[in-house]
C-alpha positions, 0 to 999 in steps of 0.5 A: 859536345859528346856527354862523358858516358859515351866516352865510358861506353867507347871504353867498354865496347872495346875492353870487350873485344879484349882478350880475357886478362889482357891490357891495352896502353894508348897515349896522348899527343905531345905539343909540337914546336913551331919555333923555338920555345913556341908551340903549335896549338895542341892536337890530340891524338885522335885515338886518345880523345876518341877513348878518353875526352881528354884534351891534355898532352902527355896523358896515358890510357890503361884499359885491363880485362882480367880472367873473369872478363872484369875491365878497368880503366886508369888515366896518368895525367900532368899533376896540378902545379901552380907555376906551370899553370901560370905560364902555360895554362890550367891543367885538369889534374888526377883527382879532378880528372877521375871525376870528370871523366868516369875512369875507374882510377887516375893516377899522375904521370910521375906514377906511371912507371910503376903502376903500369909495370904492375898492370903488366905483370901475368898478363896474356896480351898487350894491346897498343897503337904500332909505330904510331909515336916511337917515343911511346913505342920505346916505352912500352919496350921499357916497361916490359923490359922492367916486367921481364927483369922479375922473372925470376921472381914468378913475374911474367910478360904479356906473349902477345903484342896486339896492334888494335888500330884496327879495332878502333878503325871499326868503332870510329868509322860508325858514329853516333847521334852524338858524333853526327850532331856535332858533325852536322853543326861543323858543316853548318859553321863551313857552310857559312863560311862559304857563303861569306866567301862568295859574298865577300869575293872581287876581282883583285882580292888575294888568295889569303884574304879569302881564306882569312874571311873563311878562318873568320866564319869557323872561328867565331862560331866556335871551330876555332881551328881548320880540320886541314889546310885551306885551299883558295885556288884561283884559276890554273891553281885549283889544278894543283890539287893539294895547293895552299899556297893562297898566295895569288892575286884573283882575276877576272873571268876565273874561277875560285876554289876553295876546299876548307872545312871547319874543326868542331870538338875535334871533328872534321867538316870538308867541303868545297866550292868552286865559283867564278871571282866575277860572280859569273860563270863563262860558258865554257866554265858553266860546261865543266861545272854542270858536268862535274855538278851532274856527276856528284848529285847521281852518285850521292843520290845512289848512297843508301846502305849496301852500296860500296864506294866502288858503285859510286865511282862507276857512276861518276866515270859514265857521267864524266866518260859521256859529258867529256866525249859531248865537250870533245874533250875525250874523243873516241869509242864510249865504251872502250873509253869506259873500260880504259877510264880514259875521264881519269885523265881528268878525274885524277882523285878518288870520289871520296873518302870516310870523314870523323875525328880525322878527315881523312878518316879511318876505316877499310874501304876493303880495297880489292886486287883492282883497286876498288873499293867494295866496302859495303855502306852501312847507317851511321856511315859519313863520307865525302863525295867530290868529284873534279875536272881538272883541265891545266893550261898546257892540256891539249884541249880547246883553249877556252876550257885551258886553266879551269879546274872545278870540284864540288865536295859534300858530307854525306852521311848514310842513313837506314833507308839512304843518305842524307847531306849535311853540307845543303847550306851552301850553294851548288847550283851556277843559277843559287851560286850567281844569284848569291853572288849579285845579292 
């Protein structure tokens, strides 16, 4: 759990890179219906919670910095109300919420309109999250159009609309002690769960079965949601890359992977193994797995601030380009194999990407004109690194190693002098993974 006054510093950090006698607006997150009066259970917006702590839907944030540079912070939230609270749940209200939270000032939403349409007056610029609820984006619209109505009276519009997604991209893409604890315990929870997957896997179980002991193990430790939807991918179907379908029987001598990770006070874990359902790899099997296994341990080893995502790649491309060429897989000139990236053939993903409240997190990855992405690793960083071989039935390669897809994805943090991995607990090796599996 984050301790409220880093949510204060959070709003201060980025009422500091406001304009002088500027405003910022975020809103909260909507409950979505699944089916007809029933809802899915609530998101927050990631930007909202980052900022706030708040975990209600229909919540408004309202940051200020006036002329001499003094900041502010207001909260619109849901007023107490008794009935409502009965059928669907206690709500923290305005008076309680100023407290909890350490806003300056809270307000309820029936407010809204008119506090915020004051706020606004005379102020230079507007900052808000673009195109990210149409909703919100139409009443923002609203209130300037209510600001704009008085100009008559002396009352004036901010000039300026700022999309600040960018700026919150940068606070968030370094975290904290804070944030990295409670990411390190949503992999120690992951781990587990996929210990207990290798544990509890046999030959005839179905995809879902395994996917419900995984959903057991985050549950009741205390992520109660998946960061993302579980992949259990039996055999052909781990080279369906986004497959969540979890539907199929596992059989014998084929592998099983799963990519599944863990929610935990709104941050993202996500690994993934893959392992053989029978608790034994098949040489060929064993050939594919060490080869990716191989890939993914030289480039997490070169992770240490200053190195970029591009330089990581490059190492996996040799790896993957030399292993491919030794399994006769790839035939041909090493070299020109290199400069073609022939191995993407295979390798037909990105190496990895910034984790935090989403998984796939946000941050720039400074993405030059060839599409590499140079953005230099920093402390405080957190990553995943998964390299895959992805090799379907209908591949024109030696039919023993036809159907076997294999990833092998860590979280990776970057630290002052290099890296450290939080995803240790659960197995990667074929001998730990074999000898889990038999104990």
């Amino acid at each position: 759990m984050i301790d409220i006054q880093e949510f204060v510093a959070r709003r201060a950090c980025f009422i500091d890179q406001m304009d002088l006698n500027s405003i910022a607006i975020f809103c909260a997150a909507d409950e979505l219906t699944r089916s007809h009066d029933t809802e899915f259970p609530f998101c927050q917006n990631k930007n909202f919670l980052y900022l706030t702590g708040f975990n209600e839907p229909q919540a408004l944030l309202v940051l200020t910095k006036d002329a001499l540079g003094n900041g502010q912070s207001t909260l619109f939230c849901r007023d107490k109300d008794p009935l409502q609270e009965v059928w669907h749940g206690r709500r923290v209200g305005a008076e309680l919420a100023k407290e909890k939270y350490a806003f300056d000032q809270t307000f309820t939403l029936e407010q809204a309109d008119e506090q915020i349409v004051a706020m606004l007056k005379h102020k230079s610029s507007l900052y808000t999250v673009h195109n990210e609820n149409d909703a919100f984006d139409s009443q923002i619209f609203d209130w300037l159009s209510a600001v704009k109505s008085g100009v008559k009276a002396g009352d004036k519009a901010p000039s300026q609309l700022i999309d600040c997604s960018g700026m919150l991209a940068e606070m968030r893409l370094i975290k904290s002690q804070a944030e990295l604890a409670v990411m390190r315990k949503a992999n120690e929870i992951t781990a587990n769960a996929h210990v207990r997957a290798m544990k509890n896997c046999q030959v005839g179980m179905f995809e879902y079965q395994i996917e419900a002991e995984v959903h057991h193990e985050f549950a009741f430790n205390g992520a109660r949601h998946p960061a993302y939807g579980s992949i259990v991918a039996g055999g052909d179907n781990a080279n369906i890359l986004h497959y969540t379908d979890n539907s199929d029987v596992l059989k014998d001598n084929e592998l099983l992977l799963i990519d599944a990770g863990g929610e935990l006070d709104g941050y993202a874990s996500d690994i993934t193994r893959t392992f053989p359902i029978n608790g034994k790899f098949t040489p060929a099997q064993k050939e594919i797995y060490q080869l990716v296994l191989d890939a993914q341990i030289a480039s997490i080893e070169a992770i240490k601030p200053g190195v970029s995502f591009a330089q990581l790649n490059d190492i996996v491309h040799e790896v993957f380009t030399k292993g491919l060429v030794e399994l006769g897989i790839l035939q041909g000139d090493f070299d020109t194999l290199m400069e073609e990236k022939a191995c993407k053939q295979y390798f037909i993903h990105g190496l990895g990407h910034w984790l935090g409240l989403d998984v796939h997190d946000v941050g720039d990855y400074d993405i030059d004109e060839n599409r590499r992405q140079n953005r230099a690793f920093e402390p405080g960083m957190i990553m995943t690194i998964e390299p895959g071989l992805y090799i379907p039935l209908d591949a024109e390669v030696d039919d023993k190693y036809k159907g076997i897809g294999v990833r092998i994805e860590d979280n990776v943090v970057v630290t002052e002098n290099g890296y450290e991995n939080y995803s240790l607990g659960v197995p990667k090796t074929i001998a730990d993974i074999e000898a889990l599996m038999a104990s």
